[in-house]
Phi, psi and omega in degrees: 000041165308158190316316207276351179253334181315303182283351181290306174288320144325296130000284198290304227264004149261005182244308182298128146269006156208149188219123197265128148239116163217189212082197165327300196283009170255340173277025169253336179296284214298319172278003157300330163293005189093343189269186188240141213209025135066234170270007182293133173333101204221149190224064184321336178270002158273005185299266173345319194286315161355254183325317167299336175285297163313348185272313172307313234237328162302308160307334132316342177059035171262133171302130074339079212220147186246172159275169196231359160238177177212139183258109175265200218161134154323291189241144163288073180202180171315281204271083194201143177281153204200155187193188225213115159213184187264165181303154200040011180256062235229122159276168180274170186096340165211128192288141178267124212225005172213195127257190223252174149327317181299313192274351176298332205266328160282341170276352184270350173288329206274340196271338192295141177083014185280151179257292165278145174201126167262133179236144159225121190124088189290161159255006161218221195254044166013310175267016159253131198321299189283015172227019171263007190276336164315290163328295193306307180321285203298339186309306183304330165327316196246359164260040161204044157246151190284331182217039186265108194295111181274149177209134194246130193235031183033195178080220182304334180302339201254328200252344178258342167265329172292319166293335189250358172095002136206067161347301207277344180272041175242160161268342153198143184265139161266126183257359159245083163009276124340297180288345210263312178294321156333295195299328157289347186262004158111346192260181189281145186235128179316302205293332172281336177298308192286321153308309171318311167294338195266000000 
């Protein structure tokens, strides 16, 4: 949840009507919720931003939606033992590197019928086998709605559909990353700017 996603998810929640969070930045959610979230990747001084964001996106009447399962871990590796519990129940001693089935599954019910959908953003730790099926679902999910404009918002997001095998099926990958959360956070980017003018 660095400033730029602060200001990014701010943003999106004055444009979207449902806004998805995984990855790392859903265990600061959860634990705004109150759970507990063991050694998993936490920005405990993003909490107070968290809640003002759910809170925003309730008054707005935007979905709002976290996961509701979690694939924890031992070690931050492959080959380590794992299991399945629900979000915010992360005992200590174990991290979370993925979501779970229950959330793959809300979120893929939550993607049908969208007509636009920007992903920025794996939902676990992708480039390890036994934590990439959270990601992979949802890649799939979401290059196979039928008349829905896909946008890939490049950095990992662009390298976990390239890896996993479906780039092509999207409409388009962004190879700047960077530039593509700018365009979400809202500012003017020169080279669209200058087009705009002409």
């Amino acid at each position: 949840l660095g400033d730029v996603y602060k200001r990014q998810i701010n943003n999106l929640l004055e444009k979207v009507d449902t806004l998805i969070i995984g990855g790392g930045m859903a265990y600061t959610f959860a634990a705004a919720k109150g759970g507990k979230v063991g050694n998993s990747l936490l920005e405990e001084d993003k909490i107070p931003y968290a809640l003002e964001m759910m809170k925003k996106a309730e008054e707005k009447g935007v979905k709002f939606l976290t996961p509701v399962d979690t694939v924890i871990a031992k070690e931050f590796k492959n080959d380590t033992e794992y299991k399945t519990v629900p979000t915010g129940e992360i005992p200590d001693g174990w991290m979370g590197l993925d979501i779970g089935p229950k959330s793959v599954e809300l979120f893929r019910k939550t993607l049908a019928g969208a007509k636009t959908v920007v992903w920025n953003g794996p939902m676990g730790v992708f480039e390890m086998p036994k934590f990439a099926k959270g990601t992979e679902e949802v890649c799939k999910a979401i290059s196979e709605l039928p008349e829905a404009i896909t946008v890939i918002g490049g950095g990992d997001s662009a390298a976990a559909a390239k890896q996993l095998g479906y780039a092509d099926k999207f409409s388009h990958v962004s190879t700047g990353g960077g530039a593509s959360l700018e365009y979400m956070e809202g500012k003017t980017l020169p080279g669209i700017a200058i087009i705009s003018e002409k």
